[in-house]
C-alpha positions in Angstrom: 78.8 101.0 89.2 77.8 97.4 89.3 74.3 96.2 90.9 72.3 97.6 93.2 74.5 97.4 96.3 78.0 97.0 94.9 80.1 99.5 93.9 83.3 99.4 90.8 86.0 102.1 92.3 89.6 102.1 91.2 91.7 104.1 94.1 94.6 106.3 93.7 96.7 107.1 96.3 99.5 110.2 96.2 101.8 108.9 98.6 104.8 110.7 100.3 105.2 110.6 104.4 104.5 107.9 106.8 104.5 104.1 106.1 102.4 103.7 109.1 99.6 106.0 108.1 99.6 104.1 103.9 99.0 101.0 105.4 96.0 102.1 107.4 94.8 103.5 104.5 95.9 100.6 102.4 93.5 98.4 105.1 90.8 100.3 105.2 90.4 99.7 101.7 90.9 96.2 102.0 87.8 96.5 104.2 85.8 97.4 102.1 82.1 95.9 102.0 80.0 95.3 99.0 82.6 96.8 96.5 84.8 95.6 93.5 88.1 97.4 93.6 91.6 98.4 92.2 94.6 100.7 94.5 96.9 102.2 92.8 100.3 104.1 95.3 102.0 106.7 92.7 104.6 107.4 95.7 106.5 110.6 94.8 110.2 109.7 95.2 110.1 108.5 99.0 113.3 108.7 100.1 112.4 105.1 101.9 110.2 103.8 99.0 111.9 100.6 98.3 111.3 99.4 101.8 107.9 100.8 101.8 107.3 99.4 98.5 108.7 95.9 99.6 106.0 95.8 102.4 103.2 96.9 100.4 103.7 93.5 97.9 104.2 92.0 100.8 100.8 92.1 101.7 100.2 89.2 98.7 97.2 91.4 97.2 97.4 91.2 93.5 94.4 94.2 93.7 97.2 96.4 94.7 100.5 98.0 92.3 102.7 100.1 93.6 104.4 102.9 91.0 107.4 105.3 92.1 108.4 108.7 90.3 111.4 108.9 88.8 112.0 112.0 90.4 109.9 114.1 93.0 107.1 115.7 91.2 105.1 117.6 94.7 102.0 117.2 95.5 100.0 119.2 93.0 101.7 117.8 89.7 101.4 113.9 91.3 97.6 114.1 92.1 97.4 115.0 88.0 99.4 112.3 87.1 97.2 109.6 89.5 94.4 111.5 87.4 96.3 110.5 84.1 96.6 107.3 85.4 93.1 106.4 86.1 91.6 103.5 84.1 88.1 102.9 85.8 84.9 104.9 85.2 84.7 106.2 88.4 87.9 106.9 90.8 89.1 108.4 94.1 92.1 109.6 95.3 92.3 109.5 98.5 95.4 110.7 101.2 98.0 108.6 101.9 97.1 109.0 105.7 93.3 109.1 105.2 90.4 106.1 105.9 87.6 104.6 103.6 84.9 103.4 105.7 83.5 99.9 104.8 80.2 101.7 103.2 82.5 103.8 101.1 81.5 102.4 98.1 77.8 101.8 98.7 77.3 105.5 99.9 79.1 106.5 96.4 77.2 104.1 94.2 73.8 105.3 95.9 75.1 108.9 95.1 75.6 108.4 91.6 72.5 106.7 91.3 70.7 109.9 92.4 72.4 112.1 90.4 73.5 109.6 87.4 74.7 112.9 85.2 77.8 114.3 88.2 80.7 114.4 87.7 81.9 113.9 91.0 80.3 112.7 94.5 81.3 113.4 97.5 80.1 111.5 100.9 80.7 112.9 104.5 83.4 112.9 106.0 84.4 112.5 109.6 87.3 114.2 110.6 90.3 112.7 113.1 93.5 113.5 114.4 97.2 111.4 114.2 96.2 109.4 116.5 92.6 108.6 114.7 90.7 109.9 117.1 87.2 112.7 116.4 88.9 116.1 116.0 87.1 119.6 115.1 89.6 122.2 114.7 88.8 125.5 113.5 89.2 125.1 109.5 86.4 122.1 109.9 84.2 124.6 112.0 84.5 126.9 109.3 84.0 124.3 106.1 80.6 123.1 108.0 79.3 126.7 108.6 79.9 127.4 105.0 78.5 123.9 103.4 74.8 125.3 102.0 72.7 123.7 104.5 72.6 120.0 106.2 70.5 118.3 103.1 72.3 117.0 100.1 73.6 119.6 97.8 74.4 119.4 94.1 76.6 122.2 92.7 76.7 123.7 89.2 77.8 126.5 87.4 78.9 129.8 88.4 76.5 129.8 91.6 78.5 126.4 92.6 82.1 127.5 91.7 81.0 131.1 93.5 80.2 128.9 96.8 83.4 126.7 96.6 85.4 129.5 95.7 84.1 131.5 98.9 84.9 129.0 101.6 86.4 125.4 100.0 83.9 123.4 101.9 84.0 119.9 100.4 86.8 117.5 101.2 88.8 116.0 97.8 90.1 113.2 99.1 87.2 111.5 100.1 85.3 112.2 96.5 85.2 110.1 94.0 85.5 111.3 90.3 83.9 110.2 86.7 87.4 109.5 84.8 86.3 110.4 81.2 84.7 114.2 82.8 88.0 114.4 85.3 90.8 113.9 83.1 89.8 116.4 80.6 91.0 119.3 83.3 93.9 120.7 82.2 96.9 120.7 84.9 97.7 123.9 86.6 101.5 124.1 87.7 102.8 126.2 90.8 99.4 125.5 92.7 100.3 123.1 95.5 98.1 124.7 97.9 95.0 125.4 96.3 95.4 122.3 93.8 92.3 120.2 95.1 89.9 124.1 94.8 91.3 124.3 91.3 90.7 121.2 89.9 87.1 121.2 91.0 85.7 124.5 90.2 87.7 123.2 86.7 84.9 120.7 86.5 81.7 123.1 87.3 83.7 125.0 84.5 83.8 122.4 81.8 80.1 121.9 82.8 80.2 119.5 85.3 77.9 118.6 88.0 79.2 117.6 91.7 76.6 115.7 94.4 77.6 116.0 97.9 75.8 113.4 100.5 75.0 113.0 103.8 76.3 109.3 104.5 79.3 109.6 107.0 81.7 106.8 104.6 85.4 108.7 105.1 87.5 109.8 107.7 89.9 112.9 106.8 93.4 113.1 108.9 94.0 116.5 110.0 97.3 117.1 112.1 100.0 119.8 112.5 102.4 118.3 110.5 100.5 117.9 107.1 101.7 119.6 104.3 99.0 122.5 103.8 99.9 123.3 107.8 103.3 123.3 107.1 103.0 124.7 104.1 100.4 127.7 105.3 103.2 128.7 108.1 105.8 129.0 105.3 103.9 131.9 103.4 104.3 129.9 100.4 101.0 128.5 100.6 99.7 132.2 100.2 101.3 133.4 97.3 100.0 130.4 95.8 96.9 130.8 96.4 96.9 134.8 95.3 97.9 133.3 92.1 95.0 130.9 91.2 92.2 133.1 92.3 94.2 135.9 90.1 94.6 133.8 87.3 90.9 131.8 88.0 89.7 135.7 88.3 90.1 136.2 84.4 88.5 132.8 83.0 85.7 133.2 85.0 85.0 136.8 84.0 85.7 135.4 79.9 82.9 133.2 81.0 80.8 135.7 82.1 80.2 133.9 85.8 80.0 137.2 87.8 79.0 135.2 91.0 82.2 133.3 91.0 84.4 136.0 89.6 83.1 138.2 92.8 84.2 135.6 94.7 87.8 135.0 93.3 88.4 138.5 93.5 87.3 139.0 96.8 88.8 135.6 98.5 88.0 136.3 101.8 88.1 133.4 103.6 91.6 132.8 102.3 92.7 136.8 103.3 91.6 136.4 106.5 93.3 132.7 107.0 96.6 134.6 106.1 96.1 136.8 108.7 95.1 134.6 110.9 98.4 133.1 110.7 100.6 136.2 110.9 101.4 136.3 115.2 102.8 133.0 114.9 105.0 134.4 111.7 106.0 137.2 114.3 106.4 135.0 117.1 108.9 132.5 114.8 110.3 135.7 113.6 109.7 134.7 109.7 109.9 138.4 108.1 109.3 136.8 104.8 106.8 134.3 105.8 105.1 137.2 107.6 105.6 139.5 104.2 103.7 137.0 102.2 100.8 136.4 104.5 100.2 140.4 105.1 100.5 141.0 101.3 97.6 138.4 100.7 95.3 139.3 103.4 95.5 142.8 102.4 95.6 143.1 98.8 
């Protein structure tokens, strides 16, 4: 970070979907007051990149590249490579359809200057719909009821990874990452949909420290046709997540976390989301989707 009330960030951006919703993201950026920084679009093999591409130079801003896959990676494996890709100290990579707010970068920079040792800070975050507009929908209710309190919170260790691995509470996208602590987390394949969990109870792992705030600085779009709600009504998204808190299950007990390994092997939250989901599964009549959902909420 650079003086008292300007901040250094380097953004990367994931970016598959709607050209509309990257260039709001793209301008809120731009926006940004009191802060030196870098965006970087890794799109995933758009089928409409070039065009998109074509109108993000466009825009004349020689603080902006824009990088295309070869071939489409998904979401999980192109979030690691923006990782790999990260040159500044600090970083964030936020959604292709999310918002910075202008303090952004002051609300980080004060963060890190309170807790100079994290490994990753994370301001609050407003939430909005597709249109952009306040939205509480169930999964937020349930992210603030399980946040430890109103205050700031820093997590560490196994009581940190037990409390994210409970209820997922924080919000990746609008966090902002120390590159030389992030990008020694080892990439997890098959994960899409509980990529952003694994990567940060990776970090409490490898000894890492994570310092939430208070400051509202990002706004996180939530709408029905993102991929985790897409992906959640598929079943897919279930087995997926079986398999990291199965796999996550056995590292944590070789670390001897037994806070966090109770939670892994318990994953309620995530049980009961599945089974939230299965009447519209039966509705849609989706025996396989419905299959996968009843197999994780019970087992």
């Amino acid at each position: 970070m650079a003086g008292r009330d300007a901040a250094v960030i380097e953004f990367l951006v994931p970016y598959y979907g709607s050209p509309e919703y990257l260039h709001q993201t793209i301008a809120s950026i731009r926006a940004l007051e009191d802060t030196d920084w870098r965006l970087t679009i890794v799109e995933d093999a758009f089928p409409d990149g070039p065009a998109v591409e074509s109108t993000v130079l466009a825009l004349g801003d020689d603080r902006i590249r824009y990088l295309r896959n070869e071939q489409n990676l998904g979401n999980n494996a192109n979030t690691y490579r923006c990782i790999e890709l990260a040159r500044g100290d600090w970083f964030a990579m936020p959604g292709a359809d999310d918002l910075v707010n202008p303090n952004y970068g002051r609300a980080v920079a004060d963060l890190i200057r309170r807790h100079p040792d994290a490994a990753m800070v994370q301001p609050a975050v407003e939430v909005i719909d597709e249109d952009g507009q306040p939205h509480f929908p169930l999964p937020d209710k349930i992210k603030r009821l399980t946040r430890p309190g109103h205050d700031e919170v820093v997590l560490q260790g196994d009581t940190g990874a037990a409390s994210l691995l409970r209820s997922n509470w924080l919000y990746t996208p609008a966090s902002c990452y120390r590159r030389d602590h992030l990008q020694q987390v080892h990439y997890r394949a098959d994960i899409d949909a509980a990529h952003d969990l694994a990567f940060i109870v990776d970090v409490l792992m490898a000894g890492g420290e994570i310092a939430v705030g208070t400051e509202v600085a990002f706004r996180y779009r939530r709408h029905g046709t993102s991929h985790s709600s897409s992906f959640a009504r598929s079943g897919r998204r279930f087995e997926q997540e079986r398999k990291y808190f199965e796999d996550i299950q056995i590292e944590l007990a070789a670390l001897g976390w037994k806070a966090s390994e109770r939670a892994a092997r318990r994953r309620l939250l995530s049980r009961l989301n599945a089974l939230s989901q299965l009447p519209g599964a039966a509705l849609a009549r989706d025996g396989g989707a419905a299959k996968a959902m009843l197999r994780h909420g019970v087992r």
